[in-house]
N, CA, C and O atoms as CSV, one atom per row, in Angstrom:
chain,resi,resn,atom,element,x,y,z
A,1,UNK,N,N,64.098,-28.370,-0.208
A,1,UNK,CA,C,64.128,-29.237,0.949
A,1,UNK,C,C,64.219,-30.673,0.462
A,1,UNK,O,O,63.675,-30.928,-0.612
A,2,UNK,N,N,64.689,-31.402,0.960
A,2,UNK,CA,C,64.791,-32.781,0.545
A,2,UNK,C,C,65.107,-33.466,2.092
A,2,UNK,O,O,65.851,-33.168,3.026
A,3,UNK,N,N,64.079,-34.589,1.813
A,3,UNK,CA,C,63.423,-35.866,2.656
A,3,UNK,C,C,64.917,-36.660,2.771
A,3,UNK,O,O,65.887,-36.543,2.022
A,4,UNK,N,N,64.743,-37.581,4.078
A,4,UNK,CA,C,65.798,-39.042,4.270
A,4,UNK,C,C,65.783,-39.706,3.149
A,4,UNK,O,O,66.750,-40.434,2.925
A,5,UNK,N,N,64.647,-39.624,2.122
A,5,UNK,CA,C,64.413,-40.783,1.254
A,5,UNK,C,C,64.937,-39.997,0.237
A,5,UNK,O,O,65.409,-40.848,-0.516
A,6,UNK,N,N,65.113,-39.114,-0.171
A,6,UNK,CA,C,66.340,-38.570,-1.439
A,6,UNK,C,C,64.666,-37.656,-1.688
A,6,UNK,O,O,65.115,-36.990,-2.621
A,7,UNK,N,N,63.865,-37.383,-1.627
A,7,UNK,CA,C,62.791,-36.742,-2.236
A,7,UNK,C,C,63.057,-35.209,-2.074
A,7,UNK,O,O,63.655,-34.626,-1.170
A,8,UNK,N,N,62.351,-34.635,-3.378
A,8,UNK,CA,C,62.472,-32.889,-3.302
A,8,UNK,C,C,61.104,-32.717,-3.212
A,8,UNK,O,O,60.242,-33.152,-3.976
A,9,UNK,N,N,60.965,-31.994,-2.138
A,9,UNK,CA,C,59.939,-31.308,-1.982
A,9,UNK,C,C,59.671,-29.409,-2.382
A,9,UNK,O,O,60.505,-28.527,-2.179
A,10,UNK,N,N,58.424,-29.244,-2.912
A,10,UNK,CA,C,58.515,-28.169,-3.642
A,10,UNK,C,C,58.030,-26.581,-2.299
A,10,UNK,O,O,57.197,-26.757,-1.411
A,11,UNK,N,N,58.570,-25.584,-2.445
A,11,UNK,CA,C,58.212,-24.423,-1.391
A,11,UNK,C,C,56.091,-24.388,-1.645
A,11,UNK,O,O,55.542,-24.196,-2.730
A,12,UNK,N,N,55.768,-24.497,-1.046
A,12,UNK,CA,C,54.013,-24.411,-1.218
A,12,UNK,C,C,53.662,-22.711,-0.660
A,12,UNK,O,O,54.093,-22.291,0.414
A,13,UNK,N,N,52.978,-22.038,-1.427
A,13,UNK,CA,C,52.737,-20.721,-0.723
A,13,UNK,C,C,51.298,-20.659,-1.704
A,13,UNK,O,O,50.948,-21.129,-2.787
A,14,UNK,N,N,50.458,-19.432,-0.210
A,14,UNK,CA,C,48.828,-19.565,-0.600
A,14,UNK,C,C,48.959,-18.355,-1.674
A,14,UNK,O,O,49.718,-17.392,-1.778
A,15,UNK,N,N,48.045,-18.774,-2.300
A,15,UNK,CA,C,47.035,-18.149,-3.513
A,15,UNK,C,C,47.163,-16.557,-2.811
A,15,UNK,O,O,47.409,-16.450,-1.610
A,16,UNK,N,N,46.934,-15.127,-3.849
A,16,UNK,CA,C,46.884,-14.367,-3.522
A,16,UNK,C,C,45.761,-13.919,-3.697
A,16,UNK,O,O,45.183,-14.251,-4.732
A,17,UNK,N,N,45.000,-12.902,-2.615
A,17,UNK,CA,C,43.913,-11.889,-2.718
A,17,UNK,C,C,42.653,-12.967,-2.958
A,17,UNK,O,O,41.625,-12.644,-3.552
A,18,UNK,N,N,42.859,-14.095,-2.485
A,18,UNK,CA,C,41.290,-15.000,-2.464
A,18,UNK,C,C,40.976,-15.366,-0.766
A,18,UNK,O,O,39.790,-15.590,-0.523
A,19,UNK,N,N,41.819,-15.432,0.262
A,19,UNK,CA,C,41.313,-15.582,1.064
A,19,UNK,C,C,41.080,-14.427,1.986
A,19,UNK,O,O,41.644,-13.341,1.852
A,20,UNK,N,N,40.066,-14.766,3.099
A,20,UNK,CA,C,39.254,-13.516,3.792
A,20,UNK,C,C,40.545,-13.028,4.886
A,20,UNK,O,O,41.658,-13.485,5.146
A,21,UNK,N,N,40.031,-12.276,5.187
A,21,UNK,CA,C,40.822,-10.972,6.411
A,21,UNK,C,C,40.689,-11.558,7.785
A,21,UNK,O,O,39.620,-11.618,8.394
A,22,UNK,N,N,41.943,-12.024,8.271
A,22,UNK,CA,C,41.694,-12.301,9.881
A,22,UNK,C,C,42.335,-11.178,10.764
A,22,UNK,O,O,43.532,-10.946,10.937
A,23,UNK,N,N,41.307,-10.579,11.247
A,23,UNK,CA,C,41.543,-9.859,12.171
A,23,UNK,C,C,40.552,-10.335,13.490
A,23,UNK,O,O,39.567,-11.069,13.570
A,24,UNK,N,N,41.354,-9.507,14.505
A,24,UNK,CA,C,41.280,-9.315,16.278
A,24,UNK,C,C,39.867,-8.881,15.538
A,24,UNK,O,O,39.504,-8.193,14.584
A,25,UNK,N,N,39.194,-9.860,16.761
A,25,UNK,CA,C,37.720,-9.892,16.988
A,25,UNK,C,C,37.705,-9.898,18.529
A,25,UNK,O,O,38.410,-10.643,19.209
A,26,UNK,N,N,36.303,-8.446,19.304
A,26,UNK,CA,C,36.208,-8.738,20.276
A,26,UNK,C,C,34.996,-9.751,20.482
A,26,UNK,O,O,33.922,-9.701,19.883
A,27,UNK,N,N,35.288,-10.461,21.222
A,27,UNK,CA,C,34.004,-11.511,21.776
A,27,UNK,C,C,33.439,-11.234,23.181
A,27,UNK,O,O,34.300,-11.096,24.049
A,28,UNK,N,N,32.312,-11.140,23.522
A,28,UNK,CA,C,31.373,-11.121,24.477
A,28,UNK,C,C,30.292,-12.286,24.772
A,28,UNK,O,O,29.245,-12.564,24.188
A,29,UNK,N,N,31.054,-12.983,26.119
A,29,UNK,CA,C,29.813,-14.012,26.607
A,29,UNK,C,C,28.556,-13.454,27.261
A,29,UNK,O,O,28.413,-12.401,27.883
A,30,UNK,N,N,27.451,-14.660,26.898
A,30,UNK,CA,C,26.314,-14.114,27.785
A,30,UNK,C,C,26.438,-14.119,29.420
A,30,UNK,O,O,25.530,-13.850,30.206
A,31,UNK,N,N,27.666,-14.458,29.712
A,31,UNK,CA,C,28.169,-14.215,31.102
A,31,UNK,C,C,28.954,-13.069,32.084
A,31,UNK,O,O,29.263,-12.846,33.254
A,32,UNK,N,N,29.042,-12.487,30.637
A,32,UNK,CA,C,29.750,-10.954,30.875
A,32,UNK,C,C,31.323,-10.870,30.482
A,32,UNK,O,O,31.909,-9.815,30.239
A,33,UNK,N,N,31.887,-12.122,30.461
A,33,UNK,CA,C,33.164,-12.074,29.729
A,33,UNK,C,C,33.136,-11.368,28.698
A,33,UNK,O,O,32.283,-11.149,27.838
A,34,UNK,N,N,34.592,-10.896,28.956
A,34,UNK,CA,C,34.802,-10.160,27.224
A,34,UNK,C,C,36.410,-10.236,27.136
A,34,UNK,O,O,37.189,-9.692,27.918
A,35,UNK,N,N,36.767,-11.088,25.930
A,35,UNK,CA,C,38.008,-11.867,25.362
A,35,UNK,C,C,38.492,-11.160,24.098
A,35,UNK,O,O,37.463,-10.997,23.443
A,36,UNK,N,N,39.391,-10.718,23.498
A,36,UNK,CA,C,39.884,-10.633,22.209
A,36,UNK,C,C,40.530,-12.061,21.561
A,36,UNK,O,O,41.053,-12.844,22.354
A,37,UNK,N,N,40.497,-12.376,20.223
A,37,UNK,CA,C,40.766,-13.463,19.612
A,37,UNK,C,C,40.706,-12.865,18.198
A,37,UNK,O,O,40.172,-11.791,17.920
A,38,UNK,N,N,41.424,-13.830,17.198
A,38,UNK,CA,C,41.225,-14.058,15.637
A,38,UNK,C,C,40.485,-14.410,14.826
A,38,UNK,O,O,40.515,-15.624,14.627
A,39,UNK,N,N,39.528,-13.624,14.011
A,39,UNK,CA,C,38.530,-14.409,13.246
A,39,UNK,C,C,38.487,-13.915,11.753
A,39,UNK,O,O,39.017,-12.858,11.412
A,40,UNK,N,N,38.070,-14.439,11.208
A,40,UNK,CA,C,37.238,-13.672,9.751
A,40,UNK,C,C,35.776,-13.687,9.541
A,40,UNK,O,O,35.279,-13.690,8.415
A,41,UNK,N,N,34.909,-13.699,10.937
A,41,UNK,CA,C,33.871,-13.086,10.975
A,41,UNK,C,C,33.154,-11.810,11.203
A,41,UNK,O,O,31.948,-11.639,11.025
A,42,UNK,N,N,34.155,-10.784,11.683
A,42,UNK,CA,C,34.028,-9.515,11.604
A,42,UNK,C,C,34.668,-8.698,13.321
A,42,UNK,O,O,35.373,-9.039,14.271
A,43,UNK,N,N,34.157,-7.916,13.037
A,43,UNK,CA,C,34.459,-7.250,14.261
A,43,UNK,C,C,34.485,-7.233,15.805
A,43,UNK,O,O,35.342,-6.931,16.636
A,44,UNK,N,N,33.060,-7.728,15.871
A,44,UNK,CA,C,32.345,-8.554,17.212
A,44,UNK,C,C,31.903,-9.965,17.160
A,44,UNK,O,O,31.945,-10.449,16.029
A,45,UNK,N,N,31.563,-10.604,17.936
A,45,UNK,CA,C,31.163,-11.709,18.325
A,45,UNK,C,C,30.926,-11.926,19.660
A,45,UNK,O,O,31.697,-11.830,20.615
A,46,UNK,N,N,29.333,-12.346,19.594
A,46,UNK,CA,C,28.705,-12.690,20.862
A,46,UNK,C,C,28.652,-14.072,21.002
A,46,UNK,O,O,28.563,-14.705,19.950
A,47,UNK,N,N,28.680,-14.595,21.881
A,47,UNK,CA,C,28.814,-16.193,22.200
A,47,UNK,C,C,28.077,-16.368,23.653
A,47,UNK,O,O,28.051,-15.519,24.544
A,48,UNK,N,N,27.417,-17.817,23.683
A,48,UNK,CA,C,26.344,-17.855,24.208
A,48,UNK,C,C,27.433,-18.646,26.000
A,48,UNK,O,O,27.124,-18.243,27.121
A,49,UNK,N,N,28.327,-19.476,25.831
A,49,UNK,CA,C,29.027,-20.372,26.694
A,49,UNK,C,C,30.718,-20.014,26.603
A,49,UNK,O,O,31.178,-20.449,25.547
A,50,UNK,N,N,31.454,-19.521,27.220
A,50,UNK,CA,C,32.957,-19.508,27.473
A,50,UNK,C,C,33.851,-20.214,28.394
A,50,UNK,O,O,33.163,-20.978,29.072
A,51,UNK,N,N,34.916,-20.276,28.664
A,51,UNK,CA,C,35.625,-21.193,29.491
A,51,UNK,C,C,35.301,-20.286,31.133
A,51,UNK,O,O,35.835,-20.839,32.094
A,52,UNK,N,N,34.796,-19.477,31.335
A,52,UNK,CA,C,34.823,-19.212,32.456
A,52,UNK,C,C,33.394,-19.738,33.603
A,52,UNK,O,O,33.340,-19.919,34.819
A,53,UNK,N,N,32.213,-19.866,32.308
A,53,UNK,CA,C,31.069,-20.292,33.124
A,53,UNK,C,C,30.329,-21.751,32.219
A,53,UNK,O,O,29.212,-22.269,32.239
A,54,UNK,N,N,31.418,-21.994,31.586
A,54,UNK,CA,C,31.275,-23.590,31.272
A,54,UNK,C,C,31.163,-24.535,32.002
A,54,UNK,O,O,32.150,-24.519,32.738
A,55,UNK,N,N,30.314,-25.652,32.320
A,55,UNK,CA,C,30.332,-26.190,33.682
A,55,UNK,C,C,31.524,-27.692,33.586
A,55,UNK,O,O,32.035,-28.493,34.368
A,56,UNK,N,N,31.518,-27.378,31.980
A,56,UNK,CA,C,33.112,-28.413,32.247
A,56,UNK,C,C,34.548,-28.082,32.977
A,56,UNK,O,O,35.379,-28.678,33.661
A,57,UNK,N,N,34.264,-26.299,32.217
A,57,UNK,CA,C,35.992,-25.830,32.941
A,57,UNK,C,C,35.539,-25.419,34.629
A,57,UNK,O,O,36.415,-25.498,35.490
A,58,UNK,N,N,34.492,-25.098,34.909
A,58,UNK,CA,C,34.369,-24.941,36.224
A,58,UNK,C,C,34.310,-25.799,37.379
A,58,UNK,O,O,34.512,-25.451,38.542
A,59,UNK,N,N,33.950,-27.218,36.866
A,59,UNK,CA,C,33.895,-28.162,38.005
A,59,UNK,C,C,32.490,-28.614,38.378
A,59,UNK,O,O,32.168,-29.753,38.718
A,60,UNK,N,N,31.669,-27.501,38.256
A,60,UNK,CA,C,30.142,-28.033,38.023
A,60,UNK,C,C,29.598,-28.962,37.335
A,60,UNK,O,O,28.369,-28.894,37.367
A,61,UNK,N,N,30.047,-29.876,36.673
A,61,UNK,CA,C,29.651,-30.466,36.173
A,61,UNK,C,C,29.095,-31.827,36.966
A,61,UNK,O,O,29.497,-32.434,37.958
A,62,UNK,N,N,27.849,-32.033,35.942
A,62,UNK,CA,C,27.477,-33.210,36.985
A,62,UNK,C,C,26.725,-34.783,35.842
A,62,UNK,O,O,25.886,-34.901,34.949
A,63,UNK,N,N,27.198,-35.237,36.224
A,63,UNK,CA,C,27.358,-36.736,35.381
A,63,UNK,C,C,25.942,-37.870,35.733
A,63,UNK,O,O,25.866,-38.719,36.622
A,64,UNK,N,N,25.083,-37.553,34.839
A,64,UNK,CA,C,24.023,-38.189,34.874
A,64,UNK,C,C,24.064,-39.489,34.921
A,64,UNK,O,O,25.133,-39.853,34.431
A,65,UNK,N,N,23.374,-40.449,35.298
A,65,UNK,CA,C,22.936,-41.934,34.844
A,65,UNK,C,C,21.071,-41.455,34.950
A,65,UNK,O,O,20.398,-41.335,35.973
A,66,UNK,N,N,20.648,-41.268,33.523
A,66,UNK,CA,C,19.356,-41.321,33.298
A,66,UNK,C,C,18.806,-42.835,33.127
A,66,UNK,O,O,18.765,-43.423,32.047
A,67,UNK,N,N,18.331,-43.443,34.545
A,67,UNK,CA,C,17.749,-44.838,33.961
A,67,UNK,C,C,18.437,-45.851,34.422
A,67,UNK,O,O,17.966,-46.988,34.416
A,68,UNK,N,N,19.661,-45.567,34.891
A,68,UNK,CA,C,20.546,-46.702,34.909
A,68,UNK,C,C,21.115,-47.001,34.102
A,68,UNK,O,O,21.800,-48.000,34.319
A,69,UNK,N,N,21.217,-46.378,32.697
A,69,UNK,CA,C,22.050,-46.330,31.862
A,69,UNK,C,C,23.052,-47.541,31.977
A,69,UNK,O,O,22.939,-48.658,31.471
A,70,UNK,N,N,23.992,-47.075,32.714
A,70,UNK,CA,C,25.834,-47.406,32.914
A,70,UNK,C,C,24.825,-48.941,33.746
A,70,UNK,O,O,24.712,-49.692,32.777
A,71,UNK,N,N,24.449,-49.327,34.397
A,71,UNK,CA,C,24.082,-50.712,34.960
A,71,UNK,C,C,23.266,-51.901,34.326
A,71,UNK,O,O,23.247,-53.118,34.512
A,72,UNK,N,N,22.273,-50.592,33.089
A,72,UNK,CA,C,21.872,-51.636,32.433
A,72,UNK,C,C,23.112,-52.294,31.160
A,72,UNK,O,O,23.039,-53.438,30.710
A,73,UNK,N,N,23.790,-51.654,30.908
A,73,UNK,CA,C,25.008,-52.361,29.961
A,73,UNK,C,C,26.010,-52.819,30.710
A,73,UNK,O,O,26.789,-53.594,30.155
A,74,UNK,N,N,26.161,-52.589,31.637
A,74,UNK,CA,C,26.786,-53.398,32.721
A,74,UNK,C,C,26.053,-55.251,32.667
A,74,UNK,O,O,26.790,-56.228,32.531
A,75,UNK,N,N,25.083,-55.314,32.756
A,75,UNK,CA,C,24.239,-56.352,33.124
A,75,UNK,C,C,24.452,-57.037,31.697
A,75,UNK,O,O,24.992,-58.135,31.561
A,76,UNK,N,N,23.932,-56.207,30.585
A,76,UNK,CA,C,24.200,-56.430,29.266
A,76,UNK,C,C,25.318,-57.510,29.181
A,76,UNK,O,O,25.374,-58.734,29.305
A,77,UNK,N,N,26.211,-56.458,28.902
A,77,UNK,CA,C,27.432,-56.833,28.190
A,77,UNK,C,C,28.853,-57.163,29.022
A,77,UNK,O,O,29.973,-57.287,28.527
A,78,UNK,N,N,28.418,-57.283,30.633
A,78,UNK,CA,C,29.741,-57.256,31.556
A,78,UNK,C,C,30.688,-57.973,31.812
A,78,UNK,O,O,31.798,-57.884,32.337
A,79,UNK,N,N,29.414,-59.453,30.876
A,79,UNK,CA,C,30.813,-61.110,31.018
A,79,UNK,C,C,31.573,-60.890,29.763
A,79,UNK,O,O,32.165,-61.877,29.328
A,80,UNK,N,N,31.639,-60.113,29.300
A,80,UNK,CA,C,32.404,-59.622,28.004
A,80,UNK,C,C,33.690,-59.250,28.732
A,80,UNK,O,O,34.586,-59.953,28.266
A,81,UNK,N,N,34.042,-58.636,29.450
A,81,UNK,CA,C,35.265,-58.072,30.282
A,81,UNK,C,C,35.903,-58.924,31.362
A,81,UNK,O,O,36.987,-58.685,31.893
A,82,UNK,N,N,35.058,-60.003,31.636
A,82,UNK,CA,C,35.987,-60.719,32.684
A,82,UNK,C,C,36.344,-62.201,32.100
A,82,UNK,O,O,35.836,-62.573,31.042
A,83,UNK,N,N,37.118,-62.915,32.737
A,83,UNK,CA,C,37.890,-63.405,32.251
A,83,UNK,C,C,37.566,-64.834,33.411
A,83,UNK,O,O,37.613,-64.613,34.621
A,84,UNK,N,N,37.308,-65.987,32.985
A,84,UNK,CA,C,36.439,-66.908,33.831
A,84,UNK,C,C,37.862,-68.559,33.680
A,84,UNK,O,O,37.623,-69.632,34.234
């Protein structure tokens, strides 16, 4: 293969018989999902959170201000952003 810039680049291929076995792993959430996927951790896999009862992919999610957080750096740092 050779680059715009005149360069040869060499074919790169992995090492043999050193890396692990990826095989189809079934996975089971503590939600009752059950997914097939690729791993080299073995056969099964249990998982505690999945995209189905994640409260990011679901919409549940709910966006704290502990404290006032977002108003006290507001107050802070807010003449930083405007323009006088």
């Amino acid at each position: 293969m050779v680059l715009g810039g005149g360069t040869q680049l060499e074919e790169v291929t992995m090492k043999a018989d050193i890396h692990p076995n990826y095989e189809v792993v079934a996975v089971t959430c503590s939600c009752g999902n059950k997914f097939e996927t690729r791993s080299t951790l073995g056969s099964t896999l249990a998982i505690d959170v999945c995209n189905l009862c994640h409260p990011f992919y679901t919409g549940k999610q709910k966006v704290l201000d502990t404290g006032g957080r977002v108003q006290k750096f507001a107050d802070r740092f807010g003449m930083f952003g405007t323009k006088k």
